[in-house]
N, C-alpha and C positions, 0 to 999 in steps of 0.2 A: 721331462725326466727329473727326479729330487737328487738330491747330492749324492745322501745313499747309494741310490740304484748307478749314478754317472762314476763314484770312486768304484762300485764294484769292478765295472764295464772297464776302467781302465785297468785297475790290479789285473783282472784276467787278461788282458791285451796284454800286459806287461810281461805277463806271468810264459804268455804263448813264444813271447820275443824268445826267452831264455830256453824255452822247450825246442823250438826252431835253430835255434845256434847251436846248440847241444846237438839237436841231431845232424847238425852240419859238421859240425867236428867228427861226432862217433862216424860216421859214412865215409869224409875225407880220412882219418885214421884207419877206416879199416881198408878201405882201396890202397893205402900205404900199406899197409901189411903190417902196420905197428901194433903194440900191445899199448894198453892204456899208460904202464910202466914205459915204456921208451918215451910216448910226448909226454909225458909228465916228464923227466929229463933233459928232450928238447926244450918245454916253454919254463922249467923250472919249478913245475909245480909237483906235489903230491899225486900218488895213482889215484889215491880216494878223491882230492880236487877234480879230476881227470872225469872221475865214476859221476859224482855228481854235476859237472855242467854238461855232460854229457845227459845228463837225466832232467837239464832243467832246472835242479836245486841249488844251484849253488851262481850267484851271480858273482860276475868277473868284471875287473873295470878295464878302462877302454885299452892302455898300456898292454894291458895282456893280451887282448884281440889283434894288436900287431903281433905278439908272442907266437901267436898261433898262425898267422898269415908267415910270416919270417920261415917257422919249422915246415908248413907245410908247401912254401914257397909261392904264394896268392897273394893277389892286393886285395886290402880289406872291403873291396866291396861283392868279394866272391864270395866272403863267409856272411857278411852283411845281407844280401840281395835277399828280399822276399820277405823279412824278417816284419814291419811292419807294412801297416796296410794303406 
């Protein structure tokens, strides 16, 4: 494989981590019966932060992944799990 093609290959793996965490939060949120506004209150963030790692767009550092294990009451490897390959 050329560099090109091996940075593509990982941006996209990268890219999937965030699409996969996001839909672990929106799932774990909506089983809570939360509104994007209420965890965004619980982890401190914005509704629109909320909207977009939910969708994948918006990367979050590690800090805040305890934020969300905290709110939603999980150790981080229940929102973690499955995330890479």
């Amino acid at each position: 494989m050329n560099k090109p093609t091996e940075l593509m290959t990982k941006n996209h793996q990268i890219e999937a981590c965030y699409r996969l965490f996001g839909a672990k939060i929106e799932q774990t949120r909506t089983v809570l019966g939360w509104t994007q506004e209420e965890l965004g209150k619980k982890v401190h963030l914005t509704r629109a932060s909320i909207a977009n790692i939910e969708a994948g767009k918006q990367r979050i550092l590690l800090h805040d992944v305890e934020k969300f294990c905290a709110a939603f009451g999980v150790q981080p490897k229940t929102l973690l799990r499955g995330l890479w390959i």
